[in-house]
DSSP file (Angstrom, degrees, kcal/mol; ACC not computed):
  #  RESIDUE AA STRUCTURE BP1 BP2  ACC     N-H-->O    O-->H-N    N-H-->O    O-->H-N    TCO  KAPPA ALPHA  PHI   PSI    X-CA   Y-CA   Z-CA
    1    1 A X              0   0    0      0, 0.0     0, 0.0     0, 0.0     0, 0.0   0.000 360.0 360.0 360.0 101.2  -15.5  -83.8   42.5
    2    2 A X        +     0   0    0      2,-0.0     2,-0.3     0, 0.0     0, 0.0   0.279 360.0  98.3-109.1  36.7  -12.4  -82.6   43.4
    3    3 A X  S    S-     0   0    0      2,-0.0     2,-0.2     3,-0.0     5,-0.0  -0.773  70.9-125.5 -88.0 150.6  -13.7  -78.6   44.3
    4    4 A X    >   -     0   0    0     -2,-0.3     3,-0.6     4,-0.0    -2,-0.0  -0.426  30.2 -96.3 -77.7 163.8  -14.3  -77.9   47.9
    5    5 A X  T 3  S+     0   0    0      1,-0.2    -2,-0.0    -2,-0.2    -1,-0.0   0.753 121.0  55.6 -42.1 -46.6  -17.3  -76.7   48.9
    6    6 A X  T 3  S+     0   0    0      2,-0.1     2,-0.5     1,-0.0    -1,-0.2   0.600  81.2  94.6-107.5  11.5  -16.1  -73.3   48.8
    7    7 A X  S <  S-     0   0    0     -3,-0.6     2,-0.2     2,-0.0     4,-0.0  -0.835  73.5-131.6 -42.7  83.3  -14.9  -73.2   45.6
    8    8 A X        -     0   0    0     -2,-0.5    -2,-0.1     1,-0.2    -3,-0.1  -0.442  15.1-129.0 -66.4 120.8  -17.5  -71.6   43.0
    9    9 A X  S    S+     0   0    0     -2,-0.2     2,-0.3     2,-0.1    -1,-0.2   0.515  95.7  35.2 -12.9 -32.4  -18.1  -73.5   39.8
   10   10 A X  S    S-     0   0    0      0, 0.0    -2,-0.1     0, 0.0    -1,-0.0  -0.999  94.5-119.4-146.3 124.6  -17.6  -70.8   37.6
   11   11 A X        -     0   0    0     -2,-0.3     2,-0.1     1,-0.1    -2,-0.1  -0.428  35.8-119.9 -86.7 175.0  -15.1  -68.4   38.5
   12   12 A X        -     0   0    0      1,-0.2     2,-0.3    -4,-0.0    -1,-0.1  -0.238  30.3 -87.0 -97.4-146.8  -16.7  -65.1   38.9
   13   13 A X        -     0   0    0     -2,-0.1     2,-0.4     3,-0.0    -1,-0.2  -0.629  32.8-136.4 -93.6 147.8  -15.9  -61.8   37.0
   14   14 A X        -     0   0    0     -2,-0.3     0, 0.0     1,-0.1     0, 0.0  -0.972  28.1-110.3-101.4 126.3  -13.1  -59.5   38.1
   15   15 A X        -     0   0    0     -2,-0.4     2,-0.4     1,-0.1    -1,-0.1   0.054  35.5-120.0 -21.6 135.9  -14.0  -55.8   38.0
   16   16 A X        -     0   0    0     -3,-0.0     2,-0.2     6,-0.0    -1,-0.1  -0.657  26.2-115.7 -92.8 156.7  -11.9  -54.0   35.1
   17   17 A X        -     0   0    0     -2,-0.4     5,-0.1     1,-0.1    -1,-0.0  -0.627  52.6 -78.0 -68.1 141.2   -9.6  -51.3   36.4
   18   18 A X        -     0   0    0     -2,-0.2    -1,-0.1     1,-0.1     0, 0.0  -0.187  39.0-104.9 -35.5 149.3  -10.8  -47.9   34.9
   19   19 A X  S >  S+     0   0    0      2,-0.2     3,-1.5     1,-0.1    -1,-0.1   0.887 122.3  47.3 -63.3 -40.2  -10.0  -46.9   31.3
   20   20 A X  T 3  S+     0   0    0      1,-0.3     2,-2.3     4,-0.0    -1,-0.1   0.852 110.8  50.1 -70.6 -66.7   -7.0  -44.3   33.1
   21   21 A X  T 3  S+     0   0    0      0, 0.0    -1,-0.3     0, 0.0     2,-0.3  -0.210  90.7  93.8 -49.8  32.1   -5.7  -46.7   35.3
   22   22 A X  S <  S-     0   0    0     -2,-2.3    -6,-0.0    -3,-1.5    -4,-0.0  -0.890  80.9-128.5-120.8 132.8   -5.3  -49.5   32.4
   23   23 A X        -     0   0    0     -2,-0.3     2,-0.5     2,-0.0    -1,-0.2   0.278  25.1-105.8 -97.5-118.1   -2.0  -49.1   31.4
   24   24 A X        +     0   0    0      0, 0.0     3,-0.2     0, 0.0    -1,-0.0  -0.834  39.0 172.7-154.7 113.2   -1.8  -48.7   27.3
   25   25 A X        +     0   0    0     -2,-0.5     3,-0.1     1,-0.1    -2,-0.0   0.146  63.8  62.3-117.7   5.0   -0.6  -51.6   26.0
   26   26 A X        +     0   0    0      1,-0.1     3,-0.4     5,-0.0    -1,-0.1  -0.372  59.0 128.3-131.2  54.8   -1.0  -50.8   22.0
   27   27 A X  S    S+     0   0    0      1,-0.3     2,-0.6    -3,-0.2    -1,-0.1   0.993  89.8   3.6 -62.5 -60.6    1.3  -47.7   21.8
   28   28 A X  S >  S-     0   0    0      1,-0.1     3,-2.1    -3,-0.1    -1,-0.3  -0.865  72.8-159.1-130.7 114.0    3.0  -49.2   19.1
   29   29 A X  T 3  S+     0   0    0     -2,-0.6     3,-0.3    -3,-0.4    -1,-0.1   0.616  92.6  57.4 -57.9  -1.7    1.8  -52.6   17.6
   30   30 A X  T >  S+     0   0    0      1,-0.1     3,-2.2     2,-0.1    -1,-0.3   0.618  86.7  92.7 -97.2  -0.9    4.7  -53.8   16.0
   31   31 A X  T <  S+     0   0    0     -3,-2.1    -1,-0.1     1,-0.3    -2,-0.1   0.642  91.5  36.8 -40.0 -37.3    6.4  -53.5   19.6
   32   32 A X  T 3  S+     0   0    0     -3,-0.3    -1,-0.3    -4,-0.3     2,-0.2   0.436  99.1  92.4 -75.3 -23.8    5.6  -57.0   20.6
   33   33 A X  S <  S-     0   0    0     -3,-2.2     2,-0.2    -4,-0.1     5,-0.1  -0.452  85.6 -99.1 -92.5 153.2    6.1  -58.3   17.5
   34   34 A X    >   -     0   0    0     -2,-0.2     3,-2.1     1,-0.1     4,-0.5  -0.591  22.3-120.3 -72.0 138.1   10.0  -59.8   16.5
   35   35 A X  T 3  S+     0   0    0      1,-0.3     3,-0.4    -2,-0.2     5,-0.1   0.726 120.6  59.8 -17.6 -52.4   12.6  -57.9   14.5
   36   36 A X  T 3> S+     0   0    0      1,-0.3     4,-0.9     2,-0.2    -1,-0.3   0.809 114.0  45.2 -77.4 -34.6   12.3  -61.0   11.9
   37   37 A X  H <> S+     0   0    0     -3,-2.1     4,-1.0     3,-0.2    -1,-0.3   0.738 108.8  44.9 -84.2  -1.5    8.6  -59.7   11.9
   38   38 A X  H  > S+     0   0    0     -4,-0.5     4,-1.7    -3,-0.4    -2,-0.2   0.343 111.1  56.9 -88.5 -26.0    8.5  -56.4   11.6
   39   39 A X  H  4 S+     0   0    0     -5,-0.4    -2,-0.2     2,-0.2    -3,-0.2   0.732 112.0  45.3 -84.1 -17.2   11.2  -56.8    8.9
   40   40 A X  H >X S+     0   0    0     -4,-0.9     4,-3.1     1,-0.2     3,-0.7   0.902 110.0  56.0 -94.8 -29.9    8.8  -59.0    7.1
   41   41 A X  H 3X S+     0   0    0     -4,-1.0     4,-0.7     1,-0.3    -1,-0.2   0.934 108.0  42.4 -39.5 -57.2    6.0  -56.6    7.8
   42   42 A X  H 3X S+     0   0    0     -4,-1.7     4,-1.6     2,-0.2     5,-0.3   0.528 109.3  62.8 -84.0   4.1    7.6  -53.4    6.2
   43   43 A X  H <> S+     0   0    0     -3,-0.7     4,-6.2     3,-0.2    -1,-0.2   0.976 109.6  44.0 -62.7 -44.4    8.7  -56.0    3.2
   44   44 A X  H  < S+     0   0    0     -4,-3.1     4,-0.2     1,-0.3    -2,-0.2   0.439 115.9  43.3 -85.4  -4.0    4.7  -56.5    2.7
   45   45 A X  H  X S+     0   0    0     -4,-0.7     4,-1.5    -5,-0.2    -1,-0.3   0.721 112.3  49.0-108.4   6.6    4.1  -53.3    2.9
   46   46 A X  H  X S+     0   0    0     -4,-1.6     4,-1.7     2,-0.2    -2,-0.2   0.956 119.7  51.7 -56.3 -68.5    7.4  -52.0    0.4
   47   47 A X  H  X S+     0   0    0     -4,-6.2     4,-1.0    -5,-0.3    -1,-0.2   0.737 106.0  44.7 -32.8 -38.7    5.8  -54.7   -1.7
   48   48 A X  H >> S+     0   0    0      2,-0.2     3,-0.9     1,-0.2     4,-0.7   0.962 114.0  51.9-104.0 -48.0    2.4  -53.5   -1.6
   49   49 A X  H 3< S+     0   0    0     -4,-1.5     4,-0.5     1,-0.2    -1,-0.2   0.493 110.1  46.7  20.4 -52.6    3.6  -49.9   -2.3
   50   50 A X  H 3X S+     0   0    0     -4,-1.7     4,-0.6     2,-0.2    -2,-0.2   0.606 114.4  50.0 -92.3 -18.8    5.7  -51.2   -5.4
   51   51 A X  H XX S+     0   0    0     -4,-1.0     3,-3.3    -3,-0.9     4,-0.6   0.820 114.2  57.0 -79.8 -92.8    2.0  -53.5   -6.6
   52   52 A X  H 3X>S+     0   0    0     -4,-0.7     4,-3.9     1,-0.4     5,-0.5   0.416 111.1  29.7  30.3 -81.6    0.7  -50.2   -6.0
   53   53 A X  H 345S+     0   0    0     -4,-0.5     4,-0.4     1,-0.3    -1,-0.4   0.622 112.0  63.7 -85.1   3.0    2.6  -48.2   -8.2
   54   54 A X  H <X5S+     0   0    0     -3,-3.3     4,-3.7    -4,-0.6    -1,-0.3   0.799 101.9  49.5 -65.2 -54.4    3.2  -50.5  -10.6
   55   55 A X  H  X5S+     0   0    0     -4,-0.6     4,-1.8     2,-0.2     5,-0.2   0.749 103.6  66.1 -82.3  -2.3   -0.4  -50.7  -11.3
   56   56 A X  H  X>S+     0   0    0     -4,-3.9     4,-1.2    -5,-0.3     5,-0.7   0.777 101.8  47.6 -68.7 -54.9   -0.3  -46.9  -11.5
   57   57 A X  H  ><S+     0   0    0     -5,-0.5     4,-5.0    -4,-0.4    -2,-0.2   0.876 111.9  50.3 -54.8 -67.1    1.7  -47.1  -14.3
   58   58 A X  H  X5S+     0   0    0     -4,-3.7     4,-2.7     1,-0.2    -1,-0.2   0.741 107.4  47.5 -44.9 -34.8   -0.5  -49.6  -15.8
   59   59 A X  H  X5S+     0   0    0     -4,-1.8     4,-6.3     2,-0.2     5,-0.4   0.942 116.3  47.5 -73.6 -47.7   -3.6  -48.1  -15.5
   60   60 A X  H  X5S+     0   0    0     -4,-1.2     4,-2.6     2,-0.2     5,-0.2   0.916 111.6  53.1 -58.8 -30.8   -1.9  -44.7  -16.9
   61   61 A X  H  X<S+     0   0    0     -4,-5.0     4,-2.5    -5,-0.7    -2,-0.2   0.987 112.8  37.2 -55.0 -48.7   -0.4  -46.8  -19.5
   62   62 A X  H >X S+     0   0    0     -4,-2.7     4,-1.9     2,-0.2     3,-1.4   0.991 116.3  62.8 -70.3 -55.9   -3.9  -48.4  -20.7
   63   63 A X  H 3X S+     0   0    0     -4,-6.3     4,-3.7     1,-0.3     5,-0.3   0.897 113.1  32.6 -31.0 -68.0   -5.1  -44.4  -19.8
   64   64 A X  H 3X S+     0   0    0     -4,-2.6     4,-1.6    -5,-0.4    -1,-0.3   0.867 115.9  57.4 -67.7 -31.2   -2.7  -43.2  -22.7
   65   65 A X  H <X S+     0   0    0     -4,-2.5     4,-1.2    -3,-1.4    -1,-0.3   0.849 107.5  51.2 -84.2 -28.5   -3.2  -46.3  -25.1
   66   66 A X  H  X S+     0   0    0     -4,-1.9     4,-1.5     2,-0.2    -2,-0.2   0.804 107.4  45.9 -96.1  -9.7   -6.7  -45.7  -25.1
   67   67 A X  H  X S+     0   0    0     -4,-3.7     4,-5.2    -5,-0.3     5,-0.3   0.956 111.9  62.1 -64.9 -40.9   -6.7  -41.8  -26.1
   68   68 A X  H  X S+     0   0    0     -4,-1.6     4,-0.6    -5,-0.3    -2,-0.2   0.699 105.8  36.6 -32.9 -44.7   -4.3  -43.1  -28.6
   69   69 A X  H  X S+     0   0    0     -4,-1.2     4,-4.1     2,-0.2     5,-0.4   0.798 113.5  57.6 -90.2 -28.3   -6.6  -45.5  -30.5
   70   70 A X  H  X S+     0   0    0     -4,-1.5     4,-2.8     1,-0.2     5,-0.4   0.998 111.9  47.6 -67.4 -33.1   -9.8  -42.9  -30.0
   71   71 A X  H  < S+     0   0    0     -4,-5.2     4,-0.5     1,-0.2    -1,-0.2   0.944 119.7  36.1 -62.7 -25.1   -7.3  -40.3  -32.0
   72   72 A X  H >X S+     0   0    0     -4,-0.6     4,-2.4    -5,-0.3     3,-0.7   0.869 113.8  57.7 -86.3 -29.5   -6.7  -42.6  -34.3
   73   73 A X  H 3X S+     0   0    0     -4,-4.1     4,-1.2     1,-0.3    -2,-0.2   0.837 114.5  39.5 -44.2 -42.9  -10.3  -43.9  -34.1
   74   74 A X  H 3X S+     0   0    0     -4,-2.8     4,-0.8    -5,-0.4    -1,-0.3   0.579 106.3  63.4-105.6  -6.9  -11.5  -40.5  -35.1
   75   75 A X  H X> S+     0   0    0     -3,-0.7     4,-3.1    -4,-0.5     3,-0.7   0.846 108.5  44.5 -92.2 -36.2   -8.6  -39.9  -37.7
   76   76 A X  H 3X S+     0   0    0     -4,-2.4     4,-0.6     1,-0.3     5,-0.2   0.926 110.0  54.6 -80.5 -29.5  -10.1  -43.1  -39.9
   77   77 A X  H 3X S+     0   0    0     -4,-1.2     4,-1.1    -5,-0.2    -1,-0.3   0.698 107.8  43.4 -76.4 -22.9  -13.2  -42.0  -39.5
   78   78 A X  H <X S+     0   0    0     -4,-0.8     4,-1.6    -3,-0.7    -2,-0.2   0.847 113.4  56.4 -65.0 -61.3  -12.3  -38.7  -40.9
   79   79 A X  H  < S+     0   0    0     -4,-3.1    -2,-0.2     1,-0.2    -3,-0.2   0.623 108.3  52.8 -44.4 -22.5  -10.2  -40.7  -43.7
   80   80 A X  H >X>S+     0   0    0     -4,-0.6     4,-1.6     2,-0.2     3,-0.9   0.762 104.5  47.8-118.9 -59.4  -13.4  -42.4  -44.4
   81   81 A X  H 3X5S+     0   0    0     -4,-1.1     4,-1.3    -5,-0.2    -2,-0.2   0.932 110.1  49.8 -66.6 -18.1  -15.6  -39.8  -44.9
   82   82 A X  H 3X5S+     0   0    0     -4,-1.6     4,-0.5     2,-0.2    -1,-0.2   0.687 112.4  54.6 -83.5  -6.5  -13.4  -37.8  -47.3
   83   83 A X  H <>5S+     0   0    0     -3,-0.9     4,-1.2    -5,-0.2    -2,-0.2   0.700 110.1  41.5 -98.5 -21.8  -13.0  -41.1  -49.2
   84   84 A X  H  X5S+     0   0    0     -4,-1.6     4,-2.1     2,-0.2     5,-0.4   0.696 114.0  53.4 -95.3 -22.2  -16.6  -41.8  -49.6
   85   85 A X  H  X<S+     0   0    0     -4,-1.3     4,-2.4    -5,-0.6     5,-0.2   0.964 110.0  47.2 -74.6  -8.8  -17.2  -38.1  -50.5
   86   86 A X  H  X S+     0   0    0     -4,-0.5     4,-2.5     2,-0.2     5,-0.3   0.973 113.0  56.4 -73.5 -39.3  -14.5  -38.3  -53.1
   87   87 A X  H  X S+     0   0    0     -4,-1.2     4,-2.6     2,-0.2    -2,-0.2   0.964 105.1  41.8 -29.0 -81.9  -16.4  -41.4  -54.0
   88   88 A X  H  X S+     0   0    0     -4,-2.1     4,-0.6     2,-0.2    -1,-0.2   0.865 114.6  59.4 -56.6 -34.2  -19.8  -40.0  -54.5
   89   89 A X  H >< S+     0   0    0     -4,-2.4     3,-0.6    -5,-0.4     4,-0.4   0.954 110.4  45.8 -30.1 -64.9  -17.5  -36.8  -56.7
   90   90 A X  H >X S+     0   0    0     -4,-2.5     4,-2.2     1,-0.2     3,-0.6   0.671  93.0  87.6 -85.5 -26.1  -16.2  -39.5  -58.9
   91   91 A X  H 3X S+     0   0    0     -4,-2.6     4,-1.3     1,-0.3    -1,-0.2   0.801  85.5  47.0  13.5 -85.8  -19.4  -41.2  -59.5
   92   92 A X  H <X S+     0   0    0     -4,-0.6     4,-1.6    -3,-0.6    -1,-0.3   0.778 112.4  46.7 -74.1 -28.3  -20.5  -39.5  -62.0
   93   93 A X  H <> S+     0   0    0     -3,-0.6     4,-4.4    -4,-0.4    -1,-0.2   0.856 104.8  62.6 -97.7  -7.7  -17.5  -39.6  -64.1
   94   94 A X  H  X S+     0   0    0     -4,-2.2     4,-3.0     2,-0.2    -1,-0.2   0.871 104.8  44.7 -28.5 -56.0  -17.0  -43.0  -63.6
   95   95 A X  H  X S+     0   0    0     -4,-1.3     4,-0.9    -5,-0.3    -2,-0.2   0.714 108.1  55.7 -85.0 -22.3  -19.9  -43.8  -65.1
   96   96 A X  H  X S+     0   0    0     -4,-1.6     4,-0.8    -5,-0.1     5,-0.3   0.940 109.7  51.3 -76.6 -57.3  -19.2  -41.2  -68.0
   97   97 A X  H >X S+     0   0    0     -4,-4.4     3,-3.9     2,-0.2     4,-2.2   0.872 112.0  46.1 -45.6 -71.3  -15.5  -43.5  -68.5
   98   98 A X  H >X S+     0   0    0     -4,-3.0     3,-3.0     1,-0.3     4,-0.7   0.505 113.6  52.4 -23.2 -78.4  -17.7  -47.2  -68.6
   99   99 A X  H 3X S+     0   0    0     -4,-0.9     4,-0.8     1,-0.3    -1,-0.3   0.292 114.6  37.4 -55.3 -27.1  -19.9  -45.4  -71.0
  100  100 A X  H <X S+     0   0    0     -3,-3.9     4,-3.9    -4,-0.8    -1,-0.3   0.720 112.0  55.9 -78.2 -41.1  -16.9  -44.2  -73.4
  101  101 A X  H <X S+     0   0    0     -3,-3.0     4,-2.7    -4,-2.2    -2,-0.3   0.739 108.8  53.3 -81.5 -10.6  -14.9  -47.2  -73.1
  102  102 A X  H  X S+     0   0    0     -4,-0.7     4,-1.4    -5,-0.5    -2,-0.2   0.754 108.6  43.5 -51.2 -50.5  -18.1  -48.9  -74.4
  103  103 A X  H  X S+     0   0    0     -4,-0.8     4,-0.6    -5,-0.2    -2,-0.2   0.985 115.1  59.0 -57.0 -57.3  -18.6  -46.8  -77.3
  104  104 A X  H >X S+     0   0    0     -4,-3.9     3,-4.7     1,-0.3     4,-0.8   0.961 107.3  35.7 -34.9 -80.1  -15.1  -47.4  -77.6
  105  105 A X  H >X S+     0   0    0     -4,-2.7     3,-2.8     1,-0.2     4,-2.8   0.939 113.7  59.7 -47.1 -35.0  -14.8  -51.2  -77.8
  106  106 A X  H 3X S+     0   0    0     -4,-1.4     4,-1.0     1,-0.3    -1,-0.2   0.740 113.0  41.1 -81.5  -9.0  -18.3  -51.3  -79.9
  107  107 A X  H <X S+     0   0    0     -3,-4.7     4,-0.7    -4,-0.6    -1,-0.3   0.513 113.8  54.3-116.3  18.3  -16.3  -48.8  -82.8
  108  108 A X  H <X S+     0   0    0     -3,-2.8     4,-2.1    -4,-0.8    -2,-0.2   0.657 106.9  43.5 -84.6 -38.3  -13.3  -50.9  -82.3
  109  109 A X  H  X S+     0   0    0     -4,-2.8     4,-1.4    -5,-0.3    -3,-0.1   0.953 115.1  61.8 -73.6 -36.1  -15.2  -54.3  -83.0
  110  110 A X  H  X S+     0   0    0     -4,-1.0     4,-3.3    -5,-0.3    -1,-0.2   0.989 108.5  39.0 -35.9 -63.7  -16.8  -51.8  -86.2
  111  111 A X  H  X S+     0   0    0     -4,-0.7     4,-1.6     2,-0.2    -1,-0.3   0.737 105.0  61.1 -93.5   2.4  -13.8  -51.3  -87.6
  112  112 A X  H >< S+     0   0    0     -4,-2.1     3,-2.5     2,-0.2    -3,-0.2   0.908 107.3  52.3 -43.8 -99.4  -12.2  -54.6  -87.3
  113  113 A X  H 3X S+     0   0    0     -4,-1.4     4,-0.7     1,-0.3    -2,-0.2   0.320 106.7  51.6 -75.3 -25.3  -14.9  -55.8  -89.3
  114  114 A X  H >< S+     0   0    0     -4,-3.3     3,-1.3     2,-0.2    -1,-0.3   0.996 114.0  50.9 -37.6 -57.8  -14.3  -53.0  -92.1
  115  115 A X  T XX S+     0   0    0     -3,-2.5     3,-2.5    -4,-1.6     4,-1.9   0.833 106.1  44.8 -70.8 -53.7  -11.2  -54.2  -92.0
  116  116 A X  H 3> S+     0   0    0      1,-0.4     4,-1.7     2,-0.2    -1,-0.3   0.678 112.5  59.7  -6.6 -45.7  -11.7  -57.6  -92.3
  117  117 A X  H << S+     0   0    0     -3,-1.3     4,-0.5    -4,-0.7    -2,-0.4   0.711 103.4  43.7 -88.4 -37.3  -13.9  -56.6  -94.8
  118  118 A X  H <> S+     0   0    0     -3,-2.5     4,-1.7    -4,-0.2     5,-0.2   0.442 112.4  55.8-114.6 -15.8  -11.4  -54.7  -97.2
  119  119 A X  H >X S+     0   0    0     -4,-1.9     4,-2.4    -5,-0.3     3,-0.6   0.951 108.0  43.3 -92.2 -48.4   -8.7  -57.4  -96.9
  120  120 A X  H 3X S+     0   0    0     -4,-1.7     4,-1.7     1,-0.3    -2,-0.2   0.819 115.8  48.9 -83.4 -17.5  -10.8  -60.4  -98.0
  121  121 A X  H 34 S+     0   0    0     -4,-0.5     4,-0.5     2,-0.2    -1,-0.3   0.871 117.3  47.0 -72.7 -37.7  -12.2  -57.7 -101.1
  122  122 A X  H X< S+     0   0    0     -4,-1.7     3,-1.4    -3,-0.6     4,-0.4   0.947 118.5  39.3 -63.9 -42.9   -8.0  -57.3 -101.3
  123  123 A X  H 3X S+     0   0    0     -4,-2.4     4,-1.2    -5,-0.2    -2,-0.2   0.829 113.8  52.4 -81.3 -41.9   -7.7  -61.1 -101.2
  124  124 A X  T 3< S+     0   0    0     -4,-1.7    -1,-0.2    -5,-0.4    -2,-0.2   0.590 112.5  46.6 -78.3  -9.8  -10.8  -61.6 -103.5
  125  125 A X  T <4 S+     0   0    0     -3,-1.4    -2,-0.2    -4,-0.5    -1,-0.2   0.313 104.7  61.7-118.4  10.4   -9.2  -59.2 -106.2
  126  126 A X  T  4        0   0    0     -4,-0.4    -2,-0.2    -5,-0.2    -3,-0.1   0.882 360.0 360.0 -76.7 -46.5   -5.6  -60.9 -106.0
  127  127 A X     <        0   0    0     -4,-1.2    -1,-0.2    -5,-0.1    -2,-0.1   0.484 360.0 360.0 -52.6 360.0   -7.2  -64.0 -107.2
């Protein structure tokens, strides 16, 4: 043990001065700090300033790219309903065309077969 006797173990606590008698030792924090940090300080926060506004832009970019697709979003959808109502319009005459070009072919295969029929009676009176 090399305390003396009248040495305490533990030292004790020292009274703090009152807060006006303390003298103010965080006027300015970078104050302590070295040039070479202070320069790197305002780098990180120029940097964080330029992320900043960088990702202002971005967000306004994705802001503007996504009114961009709902107008176009709402323009196809628009395209698409005037295309099915033209649809359901044309319907019906659709279905009158098949039905004519049906008639059609069925009096085209008719009279090929007249015809057929009056050349082999031409061919049968040649002989």
């Amino acid at each position: 043990m090399s305390q003396s006797f009248w040495e305490p173990d533990v030292e004790e606590a020292k009274p703090e001065p009152p807060p006006e008698a303390k003298p103010d030792t965080r006027q300015d924090p970078q104050a302590d700090a070295s040039p070479e940090q202070q320069h790197s300080d305002a780098c990180a926060l120029t940097l964080s300033v330029d992320d900043f506004s960088a990702l202002e832009q971005r967000i306004l970019r994705a802001v503007n790219l996504v009114k961009q697709e709902r107008l176009a979003r709402a323009a196809a959808e628009e395209r698409a309903v005037q295309a099915e109502s033209q649809l359901r319009e044309q319907a019906p005459l659709i279905d009158q065309l098949q039905k004519e070009l049906g008639t059609l072919r069925d009096e085209r295969t008719h009279v090929r077969q007249r015809v057929e029929r009056l050349l082999s009676q031409l061919d049968a009176l040649e002989l």
